[in-house]
C-alpha positions in Angstrom: 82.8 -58.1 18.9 84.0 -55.1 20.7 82.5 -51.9 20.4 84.6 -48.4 20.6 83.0 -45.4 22.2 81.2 -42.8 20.5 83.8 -39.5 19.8 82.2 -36.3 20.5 82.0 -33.9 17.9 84.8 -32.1 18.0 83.5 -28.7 16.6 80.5 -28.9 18.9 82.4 -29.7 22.1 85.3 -27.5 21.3 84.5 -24.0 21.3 87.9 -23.0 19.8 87.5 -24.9 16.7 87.1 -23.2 13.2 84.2 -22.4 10.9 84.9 -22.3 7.7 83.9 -18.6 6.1 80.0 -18.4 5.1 78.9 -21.1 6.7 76.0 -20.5 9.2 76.0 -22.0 12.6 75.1 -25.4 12.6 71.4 -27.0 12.6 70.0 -28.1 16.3 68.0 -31.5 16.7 65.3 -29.7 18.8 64.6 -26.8 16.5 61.6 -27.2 13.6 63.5 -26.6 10.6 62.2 -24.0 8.1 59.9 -25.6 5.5 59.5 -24.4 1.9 58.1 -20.9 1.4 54.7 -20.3 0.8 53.8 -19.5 -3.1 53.3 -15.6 -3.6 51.6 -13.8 -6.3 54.2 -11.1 -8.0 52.4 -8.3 -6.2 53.2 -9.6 -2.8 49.1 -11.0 -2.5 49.0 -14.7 -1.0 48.7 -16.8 -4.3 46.2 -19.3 -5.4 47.4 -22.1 -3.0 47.3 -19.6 -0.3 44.2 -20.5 2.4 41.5 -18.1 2.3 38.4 -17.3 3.4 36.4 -18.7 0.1 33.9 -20.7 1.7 32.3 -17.8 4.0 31.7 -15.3 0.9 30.6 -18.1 -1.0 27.7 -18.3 2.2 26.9 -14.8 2.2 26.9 -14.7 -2.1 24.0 -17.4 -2.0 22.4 -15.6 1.0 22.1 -12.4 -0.8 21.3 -14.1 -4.3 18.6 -16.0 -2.0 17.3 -12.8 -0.6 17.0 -10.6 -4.1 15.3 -13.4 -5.1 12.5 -13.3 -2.5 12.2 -9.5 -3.0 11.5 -10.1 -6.2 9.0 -12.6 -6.4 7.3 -10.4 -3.5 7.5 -7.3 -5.3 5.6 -9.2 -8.1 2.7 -10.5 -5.8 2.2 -7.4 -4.7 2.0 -6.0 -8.6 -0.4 -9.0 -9.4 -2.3 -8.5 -6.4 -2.9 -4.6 -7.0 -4.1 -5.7 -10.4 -6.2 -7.6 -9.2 -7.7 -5.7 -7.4 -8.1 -2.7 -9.3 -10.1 -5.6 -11.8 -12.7 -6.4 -8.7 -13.1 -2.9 -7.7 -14.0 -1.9 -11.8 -16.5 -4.6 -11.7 -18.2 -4.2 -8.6 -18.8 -0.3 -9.6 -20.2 -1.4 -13.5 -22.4 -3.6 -11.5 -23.2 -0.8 -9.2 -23.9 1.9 -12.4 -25.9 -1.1 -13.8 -27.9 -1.4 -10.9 -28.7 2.0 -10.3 -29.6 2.6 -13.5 -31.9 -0.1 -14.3 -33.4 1.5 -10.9 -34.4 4.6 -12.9 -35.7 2.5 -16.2 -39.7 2.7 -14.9 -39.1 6.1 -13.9 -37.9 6.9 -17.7 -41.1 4.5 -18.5 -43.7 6.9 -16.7 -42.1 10.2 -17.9 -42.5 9.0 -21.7 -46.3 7.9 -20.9 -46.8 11.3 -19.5 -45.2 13.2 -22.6 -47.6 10.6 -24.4 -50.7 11.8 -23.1 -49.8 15.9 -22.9 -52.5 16.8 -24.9 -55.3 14.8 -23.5 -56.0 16.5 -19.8 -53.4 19.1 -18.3 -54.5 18.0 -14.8 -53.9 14.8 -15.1 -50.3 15.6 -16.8 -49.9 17.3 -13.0 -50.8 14.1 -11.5 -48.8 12.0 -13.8 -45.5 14.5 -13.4 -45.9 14.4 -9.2 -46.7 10.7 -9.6 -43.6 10.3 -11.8 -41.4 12.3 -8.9 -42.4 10.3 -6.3 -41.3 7.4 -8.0 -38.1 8.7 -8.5 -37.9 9.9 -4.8 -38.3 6.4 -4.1 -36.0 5.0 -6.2 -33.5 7.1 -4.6 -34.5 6.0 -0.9 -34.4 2.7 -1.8 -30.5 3.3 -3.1 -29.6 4.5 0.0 -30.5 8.5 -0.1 -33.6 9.6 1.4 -35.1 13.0 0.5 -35.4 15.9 3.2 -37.4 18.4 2.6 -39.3 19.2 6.1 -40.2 23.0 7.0 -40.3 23.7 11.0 -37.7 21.8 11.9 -34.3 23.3 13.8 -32.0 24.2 11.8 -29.0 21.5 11.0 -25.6 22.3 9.6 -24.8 19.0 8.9 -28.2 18.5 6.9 -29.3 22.2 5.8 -27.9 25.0 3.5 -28.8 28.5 4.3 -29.7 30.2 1.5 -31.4 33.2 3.1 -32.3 34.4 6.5 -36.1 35.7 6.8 -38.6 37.1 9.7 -41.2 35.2 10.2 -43.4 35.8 13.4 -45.2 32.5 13.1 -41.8 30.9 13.2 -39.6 29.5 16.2 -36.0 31.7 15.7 -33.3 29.0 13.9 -35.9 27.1 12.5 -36.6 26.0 8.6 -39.1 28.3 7.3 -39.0 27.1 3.3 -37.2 24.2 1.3 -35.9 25.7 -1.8 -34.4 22.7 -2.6 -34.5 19.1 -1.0 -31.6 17.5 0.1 -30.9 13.7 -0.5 -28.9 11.4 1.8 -27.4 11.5 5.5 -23.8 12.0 6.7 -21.3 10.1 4.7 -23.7 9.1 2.3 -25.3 12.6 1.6 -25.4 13.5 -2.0 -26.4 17.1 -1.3 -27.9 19.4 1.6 -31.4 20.8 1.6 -31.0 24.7 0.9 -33.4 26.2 3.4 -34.5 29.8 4.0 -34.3 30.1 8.5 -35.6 32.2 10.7 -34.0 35.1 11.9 -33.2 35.0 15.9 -34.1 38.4 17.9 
């Protein structure tokens, strides 16, 4: 069967040739042709089949939601843990009051067997008072706080309270010449100085 050659398009091989009015220029082969357009949202924002970047603030949401959640529980161990040990640091002073004063219970025990026996022999209420301090001195040294009460010794800021300053010729200058009141305890764990009268330097 014989087959006729192909005609050329006339209106795209002759350049004098009419297009009707309106009509566009014609369509190429090798040029993508515009798709639909892309679904907008009234205000001119991409609409909801628009691609966006969801999946990222959805990571950073549960990041953050992750990370209130571990302040939180911290905050909370921290709460339960300053409770705690506000509870331990309660008991250990009761225990340290109990202590100390069932210390002092025989000293309590002597002074009433003293007042017991006032009117049977003033010396021996003399004896039974110093007996009674001694005790007590004791009890104190034993807690931690031993007494100071020496005379002749150099005089120590850190130890000693001057109460008065006195001339003594018997006495070194800057020494202790009388213990008006005893002190109890050493640095930290000094209760009280030991108010002294010193000697006066020439």
């Amino acid at each position: 069967m014989p087959t006729h050659p192909k005609q050329p398009d006339r209106a795209a091989s002759d350049p004098g040739a009419r297009v009707p009015e309106g009509a566009g220029p014609a369509p190429r082969g090798d040029l993508p042709q515009p798709g639909p357009p892309r679904p907008e949202a009234a205000n001119g924002e991409p609409g909801p089949d628009a691609a966006g970047p969801a999946p990222a603030e959805d990571e950073y949401t549960t990041a953050i939601q992750e990370l209130e959640d571990r302040w939180r529980r911290a905050l909370a161990d921290l709460d339960n843990l300053r409770k705690r040990h506000a509870r331990e640091l309660e008991r250990e002073r009761a225990v340290e009051r109990s202590r100390t004063a069932a210390a002092f219970l025989p000293v309590l025990d002597n002074l009433e067997l003293a007042l017991t026996h006032a009117g049977a022999d003033p010396g021996a209420i003399v004896e039974g008072v110093r007996a009674v301090r001694d005790q007590a001195v004791n009890v104190l040294e034993l807690l931690g706080y031993p007494r100071h009460a020496e005379r002749g010794v150099a005089f120590d800021p850190a130890r000693h309270e001057v109460v008065g300053v006195v001339q003594d010729p018997d006495a070194p200058p800057g020494t202790v010449v009388e213990v008006l009141r005893p002190g109890y305890g050493d640095g930290e764990r000094q209760l009280r100085p030991a108010a002294v009268t010193v000697a006066k330097r020439e």
